[in-house]
C-alpha atoms as one frame of an Amber mdcrd trajectory, in Angstrom:
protein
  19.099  14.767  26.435  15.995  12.873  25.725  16.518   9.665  23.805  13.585
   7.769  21.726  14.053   3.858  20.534  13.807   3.714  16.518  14.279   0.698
  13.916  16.567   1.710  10.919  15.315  -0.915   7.747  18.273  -1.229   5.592
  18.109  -2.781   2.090  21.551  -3.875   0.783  21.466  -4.223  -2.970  25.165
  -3.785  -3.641  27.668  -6.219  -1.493  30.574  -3.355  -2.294  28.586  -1.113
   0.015  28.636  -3.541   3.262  31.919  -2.418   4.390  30.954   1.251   4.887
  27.662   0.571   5.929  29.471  -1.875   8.774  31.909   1.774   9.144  28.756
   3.737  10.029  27.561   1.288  12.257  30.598   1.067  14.163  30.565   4.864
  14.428  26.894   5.043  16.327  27.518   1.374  17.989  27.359   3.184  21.642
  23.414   3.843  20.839  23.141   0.405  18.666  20.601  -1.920  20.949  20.840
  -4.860  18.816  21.247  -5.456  14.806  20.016  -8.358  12.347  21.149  -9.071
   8.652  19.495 -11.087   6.235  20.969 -12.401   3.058  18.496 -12.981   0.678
  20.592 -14.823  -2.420  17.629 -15.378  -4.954  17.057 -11.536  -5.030  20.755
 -10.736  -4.738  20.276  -8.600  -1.548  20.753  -8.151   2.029  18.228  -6.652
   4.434  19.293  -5.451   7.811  17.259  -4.444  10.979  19.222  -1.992  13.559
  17.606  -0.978  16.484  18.676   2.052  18.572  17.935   4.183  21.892  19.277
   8.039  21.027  18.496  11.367  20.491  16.765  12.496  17.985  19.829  14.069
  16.081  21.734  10.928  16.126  19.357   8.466  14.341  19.101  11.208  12.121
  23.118  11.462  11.386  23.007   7.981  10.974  20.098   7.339   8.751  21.525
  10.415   6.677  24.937   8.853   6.570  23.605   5.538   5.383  21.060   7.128
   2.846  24.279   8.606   1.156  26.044   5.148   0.687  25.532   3.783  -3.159
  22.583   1.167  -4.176  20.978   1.412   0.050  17.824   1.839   0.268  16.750
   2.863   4.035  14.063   3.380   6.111  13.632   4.606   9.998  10.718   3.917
  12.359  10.167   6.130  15.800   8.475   5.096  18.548   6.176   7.303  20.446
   7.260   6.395  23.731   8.874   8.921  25.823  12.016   7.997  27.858  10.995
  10.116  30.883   7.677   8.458  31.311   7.594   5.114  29.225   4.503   6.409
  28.112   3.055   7.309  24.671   3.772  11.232  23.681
């Protein structure tokens, strides 16, 4: 199955919701490439970066999964480059 490399922007505005946000990354952490979090104190929030290699359907489930969890805002980027040719589409 074709895989494509996407960046999920997460915006934490609630520091109940880390733990199952941290859940649901551990769930998808076999497609996980690399992750950054950012506390931002004088806003109250967090902002975290995951980037991922996976099919289509799986950054889906996950962005879906996260979009569900109370006060997270998220966000998810595609690239256009194909995995069989490292090429644009």
């Amino acid at each position: 199955m074709e895989t494509r490399i996407a960046l999920v922007g997460i915006i934490v505005e609630n520091k109940d919701s880390a733990q199952r946000i941290n859940e649901i990354l551990h769930e998808y952490g076999e497609h996980i490439i690399g992750r950054m979090g950012i506390p931002y104190s004088k806003r109250g929030i967090s902002v975290i970066s995951v980037v991922m290699d996976a099919p289509n359907d799986v950054i889906s489930a996950l962005s879906g999964k996260l979009g569900m969890v109370p006060h997270v805002n998220i966000k998810t980027v595609y690239s256009k480059i194909s995995e069989t040719t490292g090429k644009k589409d």
